[in-house]
N, C-alpha and C positions, 0 to 999 in steps of 0.2 A: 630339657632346658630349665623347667621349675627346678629340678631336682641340684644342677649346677649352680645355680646361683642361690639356691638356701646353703649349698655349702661353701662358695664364695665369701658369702657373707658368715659364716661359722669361722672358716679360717680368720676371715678380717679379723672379726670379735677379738679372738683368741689370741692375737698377735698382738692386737690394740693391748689387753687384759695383760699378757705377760712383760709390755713396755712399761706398763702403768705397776704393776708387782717388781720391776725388779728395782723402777725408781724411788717407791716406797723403802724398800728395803734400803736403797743408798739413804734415803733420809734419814730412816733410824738408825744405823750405825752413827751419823752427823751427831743427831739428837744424844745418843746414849754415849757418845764419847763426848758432846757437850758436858752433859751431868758427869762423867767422871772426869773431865778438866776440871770441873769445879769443885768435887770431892778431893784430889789430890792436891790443889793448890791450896785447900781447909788444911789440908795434912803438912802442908810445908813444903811438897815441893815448887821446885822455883819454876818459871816461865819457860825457862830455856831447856828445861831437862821436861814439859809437858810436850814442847816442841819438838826435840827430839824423838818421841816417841808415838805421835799421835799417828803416823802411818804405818808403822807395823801395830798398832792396838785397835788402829781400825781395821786393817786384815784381820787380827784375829777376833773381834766382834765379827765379821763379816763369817768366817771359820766356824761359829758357835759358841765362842767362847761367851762369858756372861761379865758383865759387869764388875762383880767381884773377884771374881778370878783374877781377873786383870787388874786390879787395883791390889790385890794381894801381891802378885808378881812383883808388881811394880815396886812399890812398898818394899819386897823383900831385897829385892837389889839397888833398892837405895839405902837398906839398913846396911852391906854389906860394903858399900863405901863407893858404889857406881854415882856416876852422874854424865849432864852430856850427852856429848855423842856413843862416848863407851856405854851408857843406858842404853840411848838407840840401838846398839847393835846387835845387844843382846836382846833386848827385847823382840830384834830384827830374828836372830837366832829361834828367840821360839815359835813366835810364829814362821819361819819355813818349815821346823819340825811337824807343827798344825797344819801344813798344808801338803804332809806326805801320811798323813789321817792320825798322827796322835792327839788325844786331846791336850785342853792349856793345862791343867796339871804335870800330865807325864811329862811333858815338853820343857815344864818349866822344871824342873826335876831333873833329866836332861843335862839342862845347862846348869844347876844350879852344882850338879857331878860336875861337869866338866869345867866350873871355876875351882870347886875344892881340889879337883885333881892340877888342877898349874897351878896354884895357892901352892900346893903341898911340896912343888916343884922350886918355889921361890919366886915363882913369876909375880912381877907387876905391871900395870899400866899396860901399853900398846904390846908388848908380850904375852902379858899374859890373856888379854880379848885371842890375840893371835893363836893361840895354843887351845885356846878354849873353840875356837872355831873350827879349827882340825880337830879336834875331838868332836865336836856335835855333827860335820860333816861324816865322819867314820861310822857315828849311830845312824846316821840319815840315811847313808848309803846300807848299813845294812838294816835298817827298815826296810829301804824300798827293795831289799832281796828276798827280803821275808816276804812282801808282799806280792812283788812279782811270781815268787814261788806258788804261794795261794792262788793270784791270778789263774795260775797255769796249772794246777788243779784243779781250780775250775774248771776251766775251760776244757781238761781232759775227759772231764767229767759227763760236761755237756754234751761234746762228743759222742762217747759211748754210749749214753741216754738218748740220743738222736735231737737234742735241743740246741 
């Protein structure tokens, strides 16, 4: 009976502990994409285009991505004549490549191929985001083959080792 209820109370703890960790964690993401709204709004850009972007930057803060990274990104496709919502999307773009495990570099790298490649094409405006999407989708999907393939190596793996 002793023994049931110290781990009663262990589990509680433990559940309490990980509500309280993952709310911390939504707060910093809040906080750290506060200070980079305000870093970027020093840099010039406008309201509307932080707007647009603050929910795929906070996924990919949430992702691992760092501070910088993301303000780099950012910055580099607003040099390249984004703004708006066509920012968001792209922005959108790299973080789901971030959430099939590349990091925000390659990701942003990624997309930043797959604007030169519909650039190169003629594309502009809602064509060329369009073009650029079918391209980051085509990597996405064969990431996730690469990756499922490793999965399933593993898992063969495990297998034969008896694990």
């Amino acid at each position: 009976m002793k023994r049931t209820l110290i781990i009663g109370m262990l589990v509680c703890f433990i559940s309490c502990l990980s509500g309280v960790m993952f709310k911390t964690q939504a707060l910093d993401v809040n906080t750290i994409f506060q200070q980079l709204k305000g870093e970027l709004l020093n840099k010039g850009m406008t309201t509307t285009d932080v707007s647009a972007v603050e929910q795929p930057a906070k996924s990919m803060l949430s992702l691992g991505a760092n501070q910088l990274d993301i303000k780099n990104i950012l910055l580099n496709l607003i040099a390249q004549g984004f703004k708006g919502n066509d920012l968001g999307s792209l922005v959108g773009m790299v973080s789901d490549l971030m959430k099939g495990g590349s990091s925000a570099n390659s990701s942003a790298g990624l997309v930043n191929q797959a604007i030169q490649q519909a650039s190169t094409l003629g594309l502009k405006g809602k064509d060329l985001l369009t073009k650029v999407g079918n391209i980051v989708n085509l990597k996405r999907s064969s990431l996730d083959q690469v990756k499922s393939g490793t999965d399933n190596v593993k898992n063969s793996l495990g297998s034969i080792f008896g694990k």
